[in-house]
Phi, psi and omega in degrees: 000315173312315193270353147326268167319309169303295152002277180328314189270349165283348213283338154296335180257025166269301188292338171262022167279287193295348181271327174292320198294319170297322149335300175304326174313305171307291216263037195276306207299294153345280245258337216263318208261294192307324164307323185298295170299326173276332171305298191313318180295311186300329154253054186252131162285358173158177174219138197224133198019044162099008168225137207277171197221103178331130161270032169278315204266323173302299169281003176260345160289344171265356173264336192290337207257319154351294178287337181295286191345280188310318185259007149290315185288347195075348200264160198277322214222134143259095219295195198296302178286332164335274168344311197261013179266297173312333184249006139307286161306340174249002165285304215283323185285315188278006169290280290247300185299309160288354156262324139299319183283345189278327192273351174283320193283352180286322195209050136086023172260121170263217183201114182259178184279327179307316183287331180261032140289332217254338178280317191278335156317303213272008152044042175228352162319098192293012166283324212271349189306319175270030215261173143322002184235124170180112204268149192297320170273316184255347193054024130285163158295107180300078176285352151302313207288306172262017172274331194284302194284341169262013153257000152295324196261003175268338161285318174277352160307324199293274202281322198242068183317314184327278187302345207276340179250342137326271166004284181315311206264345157323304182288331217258311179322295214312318194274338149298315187278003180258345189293325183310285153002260186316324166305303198282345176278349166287329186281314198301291181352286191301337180246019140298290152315315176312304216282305182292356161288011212220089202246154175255124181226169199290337166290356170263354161259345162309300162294341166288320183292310191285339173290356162265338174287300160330091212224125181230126166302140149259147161245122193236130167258160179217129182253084200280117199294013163303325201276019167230114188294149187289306217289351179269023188231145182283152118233145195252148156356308177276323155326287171331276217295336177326288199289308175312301192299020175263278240250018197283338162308331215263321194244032167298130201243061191293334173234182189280140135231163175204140188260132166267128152243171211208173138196133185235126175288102184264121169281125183269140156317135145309130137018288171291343195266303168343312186285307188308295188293359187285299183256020112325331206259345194273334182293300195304329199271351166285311165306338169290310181286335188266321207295111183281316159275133157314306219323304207305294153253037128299295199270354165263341195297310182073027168309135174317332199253105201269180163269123180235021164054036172233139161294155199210168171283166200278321170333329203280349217250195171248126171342291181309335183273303166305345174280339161256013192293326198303314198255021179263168175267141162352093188131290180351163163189113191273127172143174017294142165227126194267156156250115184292313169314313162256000176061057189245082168305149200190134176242118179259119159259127179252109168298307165206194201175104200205172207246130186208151158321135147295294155251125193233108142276151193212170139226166195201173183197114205258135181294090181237138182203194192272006156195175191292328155287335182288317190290308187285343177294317209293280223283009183281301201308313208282328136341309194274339177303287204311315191287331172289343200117349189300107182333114166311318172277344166302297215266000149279321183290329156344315169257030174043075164212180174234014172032017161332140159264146184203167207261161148226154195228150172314312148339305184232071153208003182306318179276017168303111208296331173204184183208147165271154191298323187292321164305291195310328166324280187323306177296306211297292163320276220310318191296325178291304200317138161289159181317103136123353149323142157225212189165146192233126191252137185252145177257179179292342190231012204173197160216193179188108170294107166247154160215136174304081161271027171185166162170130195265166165060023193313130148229171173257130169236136188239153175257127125252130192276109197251157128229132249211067165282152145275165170266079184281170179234141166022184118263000171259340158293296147348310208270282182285001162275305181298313157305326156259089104244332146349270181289307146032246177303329174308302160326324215197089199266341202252168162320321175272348212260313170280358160292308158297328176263002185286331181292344201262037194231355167101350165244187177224113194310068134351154151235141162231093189259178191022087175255124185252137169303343162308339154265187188265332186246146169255131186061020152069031174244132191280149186042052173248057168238018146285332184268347182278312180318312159345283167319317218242043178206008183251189178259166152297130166108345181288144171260146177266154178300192197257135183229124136276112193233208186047210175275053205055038187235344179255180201209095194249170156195123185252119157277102194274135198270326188177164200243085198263109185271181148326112159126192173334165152250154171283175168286315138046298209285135177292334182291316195278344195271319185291354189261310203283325188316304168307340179289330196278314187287332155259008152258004165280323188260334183286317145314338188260000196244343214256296181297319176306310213259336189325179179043342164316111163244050199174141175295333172316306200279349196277309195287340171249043154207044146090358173286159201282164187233149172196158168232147186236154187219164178064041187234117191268120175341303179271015150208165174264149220274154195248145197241127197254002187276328189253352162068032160242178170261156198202087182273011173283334205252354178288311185247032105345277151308336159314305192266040177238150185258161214282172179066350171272169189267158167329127187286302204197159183305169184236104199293127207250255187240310220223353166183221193224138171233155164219148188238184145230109188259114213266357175179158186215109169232191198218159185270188194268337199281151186272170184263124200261109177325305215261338120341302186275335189301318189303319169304304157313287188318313193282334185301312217295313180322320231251306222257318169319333204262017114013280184341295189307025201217305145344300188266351177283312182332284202298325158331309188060059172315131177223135186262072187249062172268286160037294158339302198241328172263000000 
C-alpha cells in the first residue's frame, strides 16, 4: 500500500514526463516532415495547375530542345544567351501545353495519328519544312522520304555502329517535331473552338463596313487640360481611394516582385595595367612586322582571334576588324587599336587579299592504300585516267564512293577555332583551282583526286593575322576595388545606412523594380542568381552579402526595397499612388472644363471662350480619331461623331483622353467600294480569331504557376 501511495504521489510528474516526450516526438516528427518538405521544394523548377515539375523532368526537356537548335543552326555549343533563350522557350511552351491539354481533356479533344498523318501527306506545315524530308524540286515535305529513313534507322542501330548515332540524332529531331506537331495542332482546336463561340452574321458586318467606311469632316473645338495647371487642382485622400477602388482592377499583381536598390562596381584596368599591355602589344607588332608566317605569333600571343592562314570574307572578322581590312595595303600591319565595344586592344596584319569564289563546287575521290606510297601510285594511276577522259563517276564507285557534287561555301570554315595542316592544304586548293580542273592532292594520309566543277559568287577575300586581347586589370587593381568596396559595406550593415553613404564614399545607388523569378539575371549583371537566390528569401530592408559576379569583373551589394506579393497593389505603391493621383487631376479638369463648355452652341462660342478651333477629317466609327492639337488618340469622340448627324453641332461636350471636345460636323461621305457581306463577315472572323488568341493569358491567371527555375538555372 505504501509503495502504492508512493506511485501515487508521483503521478503529476509521470504524467508530465510522459506527456513532454510525446511532445518531443511530435515535434521531432514536424521538423522530419518540414525538412522533408523543403528537400521536395529544392528539387521542384516550378508548379503549373497544382502539379510540381521535377527540374530531372525539366532539364531534360531543355537538352531535347537544345539539340534541336544546335542541328537547325548548325552549331556544336551554345552560348550563355542561347541558353536563357532555350530554357524561356521550354518553360514557356511546357505552361502553354499544359494548359491546353487540361482544357482539351475537359472537353474531350484530341490529335489522332490519321490527322497528323494527313499532315505529313499534305507536306505543306511549315514545322515540317525545317525538318531533313523536304523534297528539293517541289519544297514540300517528303513523307516517303521520312517513312524511308526511319526503316533505315531501325537497320543501321543494327548493322552501321558508324551511322547509328548520326541516325540517332536525326530520330531524336524527328520525334521533337512530331511532338510539336501535335501540340501545336491541339492548341489551333482548342482556339478554334473558342474563336467559334464568338460568331459573325452580316447583320455585324453590315455595321462594321459602315463603321469603317463612313468618314465624316469636323470643325472641332478643344479645350485641353494642359490649359489648366496640375498644381491648380486640389486633390484629397478620399479622391485618391475613390478612384483607386474605381480603378483597382487596373493594378493586378499577377506573379511576387520585388524593388531593389543596389550598387554595382564594375572593375576597370588601371592606367598602369593599360601601360603593360601597351608594350605587349608593342613587342607584338614587331613581331608580327618581321614574321613572313603569323601563326606563330598569334598563337604564343593567345589572341581572342585565332589564325587559320586561309582567305576568307570580311564576315569572318568582328566588325571593328573588318572595317579596316580594305583600306590596309598587303603586308601592312595596323594598331595598336582599342575598341570600346569589347574592351579589346587589337593588331592587324593583312597578309594577302584577292577575288576568290564564294561557293566552290567540286567532286572528289578520295585515296588509300596500304602505305603511303601505295596510296599516291593509286591516286597517280586514277588522276592520269581522269586527265585521258575517263567517267568520274565510274572510277569512283570503283573505289566504293559516289563521287557526288557538292557545294562548299566560305561560311562554313570561315569560323573555325582551329584547322589541320591537310585541311587548310585542301581549302587553300579548292579555293584557287579554276572550273573544271583537276588536281591530285597529297595528304598526311593519303591523297584526294578533286576536280572543281563551278564557282560562284567572286568576292574579295583576306587572309589575315589579328591579335585581339582584353584589356584586364590586374590581381592588384582587383584587390584594392575590393578592399575598399569591402569595408565600404562592411561599414555600413543596415540598408538605409549604405544608401545614404554611397555617393560621398564614391559609388552609385541603382534602382531595380519587379524583379521576377524568371530571370537569369539580376540588374542585367551575369552570374548574380546567388544574389536572385537571395533576393526572393530575404525581408524588406535586408542587405545582401558582397557577391563577385559578372565575368568576375563586378562587385554587387542588394538592398531589397520592397515586396509586391499576388494580387492588388496598394494605393501605398508610389507608381500606382502616382498613376491614379493624375487620373483624379484629369477628371478635376475634365470637370471644370466640362462645367466651362455647358450652353455653347456654336464653334464661335466655344473659340470665344478660349477653346483651341481646328478642322479634322477622315474620322471613322471603327477607329479612334488622333487629334494633333491636344496630341491624343481620342476614341469617345469617334463615336460621338458618329452619332451626330452631318450638318449638326455636337448634343453635349465630349470628355475625351486629352481634353473636352465640342464639334460641327461640316460632310460625311462613304467610300466608293461596295459592301461584300461575306468579306467583311470574313474580316469579323479573323479579329474574333485575334481576340480568341487571348484565351492563354486566362488560363494562365488561373493555374497558378509558380516560376523557381532562379534556383537551378
Amino acid at each position: 500500500m505504501a509503495a502504492i501511495g508512493k506511485i501515487r504521489s508521483w503521478g503529476p510528474v509521470l504524467v508530465g514526463a510522459i506527456a513532454l516526450a510525446l511532445f518531443a516526438f511530435i515535434a521531432e516528427e514536424a521538423v522530419r516532415s518540414c525538412e522533408t518538405t523543403r528537400n521536395d521544394q529544392r528539387q521542384q523548377v516550378g508548379q503549373v495547375l497544382g502539379e510540381k515539375v521535377s527540374v530531372q523532368d525539366f532539364q531534360k526537356l531543355i537538352d531535347e530542345y537544345q539539340e534541336v537548335i544546335k542541328m537547325q543552326q548548325g552549331q556544336d555549343n551554345l552560348n550563355e544567351q542561347q541558353l536563357n533563350q532555350v530554357k524561356d522557350a521550354v518553360w514557356q511552351s511546357y505552361i502553354q501545353t499544359r494548359l491546353v491539354e487540361n482544357e482539351a481533356k475537359k472537353l474531350g479533344l484530341t490529335v489522332t495519328d490519321e490527322e497528323v498523318q494527313n499532315i505529313l501527306k499534305e507536306g505543306t506545315n511549315q514545322m515540317l519544312l525545317s525538318t531533313p524530308f523536304v523534297n528539293q524540286q517541289t519544297g514540300r515535305f517528303d513523307a516517303n522520304a521520312l517513312q524511308k529513313f526511319l526503316a533505315e534507322y531501325k537497320t543501321q542501330q543494327a548493322t552501321n555502329p558508324q551511322l547509328a548515332q548520326q541516325y540517332q540524332s536525326i530520330y531524336r529531331y524527328w520525334t521533337f517535331i512530331e511532338k510539336t506537331l501535335r501540340q501545336q495542332v491541339l492548341q489551333q482546336k482548342y482556339q478554334s473552338l473558342f474563336a467559334n463561340c464568338l460568331l459573325s452574321n452580316p447583320v455585324e458586318a453590315k455595321m462594321a463596313f459602315a463603321g469603317e467606311s463612313e468618314e465624316s469632316h469636323v470643325e472641332l473645338a478643344v479645350f485641353p487640360y494642359s490649359s489648366i495647371e496640375d498644381s491648380k487642382i486640389e486633390v484629397s485622400e478620399s479622391d485618391l481611394k475613390a478612384k483607386y477602388n474605381e480603378l483597382k482592377a487596373r493594378f493586378q499583381q499577377p506573379v511576387e516582385t520585388r524593388d531593389v536598390k543596389f550598387v554595382d562596381v564594375e572593375v576597370a584596368a588601371s592606367a598602369a595595367d593599360r601601360a603593360e599591355i601597351q608594350k605587349l602589344f608593342a613587342d607584338y607588332k614587331t613581331q608580327l612586322t618581321e614574321a613572313s608566317d603569323p601563326t606563330e605569333v598569334v598563337r604564343k600571343s593567345t589572341s581572342l582571334m585565332p589564325y587559320l592562314g586561309l582567305p576568307v570574307a570580311s564576315s569572318a572578322f568582328p566588325t571593328d576588324i573588318a572595317q579596316k581590312l580594305d583600306s590596309m595595303a598587303v603586308g601592312g600591319v595596323y594598331g595598336p587599336m582599342e575598341s570600346k565595344s569589347d574592351n579589346t586592344l587589337n593588331l592587324i596584319k593583312l597578309v594577302a587579299k584577292t577575288q576568290l569564289p564564294d561557293s566552290v563546287e567540286y567532286r572528289r575521290i578520295q585515296v588509300g592504300g596500304t602505305s603511303i606510297e601505295d596510296a599516291h601510285k593509286r591516286a597517280d594511276s586514277i588522276y592520269n585516267a581522269l586527265k585521258a577522259g575517263a567517267d568520274f563517276d565510274a572510277l569512283a564507285k570503283k573505289y566504293g564512293q559516289t563521287g557526288e557534287k557538292m557545294w562548299l561555301t566560305t561560311r562554313e570554315y570561315q569560323l573555325a577555332p582551329t584547322m589541320d595542316a591537310d585541311t587548310k592544304n585542301f581549302l587553300n586548293q579548292l579555293n584557287t583551282m579554276a572550273a573544271n580542273e583537276l588536281r591530285n592532292i597529297e595528304l598526311s594520309q593519303g591523297n584526294m583526286v578533286v576536280q572543281v566543277v563551278n564557282r560562284k559568287n567572286f568576292i574579295t577575300k583576306y587572309t589575315a593575322a589579328v591579335v585581339k586581347k582584353t584589356i584586364d586589370f590586374s590581381k592588384d587593381t582587383y584587390s584594392t576595388a575590393y578592399n575598399k568596396f569591402s569595408s565600404f559595406v562592411s561599414a555600413n550593415q543596415k540598408g538605409e545606412d549604405l544608401v545614404k553613404n554611397a555617393e560621398k564614399n564614391g559609388y552609385q545607388v541603382q534602382t531595380r523594380n519587379d524583379i521576377t523569378t524568371a530571370e537569369h539575371y539580376l540588374a542585367n549583371i551575369r552570374g548574380t542568381r546567388d544574389a536572385l537566390k537571395w533576393l526572393f528569401e530575404a525581408k524588406e530592408g535586408e542587405i545582401s552579402p558582397m557577391y563577385e559576379c559578372g565575368d568576375n569583373n563586378h562587385l554587387l551589394v542588394v538592398v531589397l526595397d520592397k515586396i509586391h506579393k499576388v494580387g492588388n497593389r496598394a494605393l501605398e505603391d508610389p507608381q500606382v499612388k502616382e498613376y491614379v493621383k493624375s487620373e483624379v487631376i484629369r477628371d478635376k479638369k475634365a470637370a471644370q472644363l466640362l462645367e466651362k463648355a455647358q450652353g455653347i452652341k456654336s464653334i464661335a462660342d466655344a473659340k470665344a471662350k478660349g477653346a483651341v478651333v481646328d478642322s479634322v477629317g477622315q474620322i471613322t466609327f471603327g477607329a479612334p480619331v488622333f487629334i494633333a492639337s491636344s496630341g491624343a488618340s481620342e476614341p469617345a469622340l469617334s463615336g460621338a461623331v458618329a452619332g451626330t448627324a452631318k450638318g449638326a453641332f455636337s448634343k453635349a461636350p465630349v470628355k475625351g483622353n486629352a481634353g473636352v471636345y465640342l464639334f460641327q460636323v461640316t460632310d460625311r461621305h462613304s467610300h466608293s467600294e461596295a459592301f461584300n457581306a461575306k468579306e467583311e463577315e470574313m474580316k469579323l472572323r479573323q479579329r474574333v480569331m485575334q481576340y480568341a488568341g487571348g484565351f492563354m493569358g486566362e488560363l494562365y491567371q488561373k493555374a497558378k504557376v509558380s516560376d523557381n527555375r532562379y534556383l537551378f538555372f
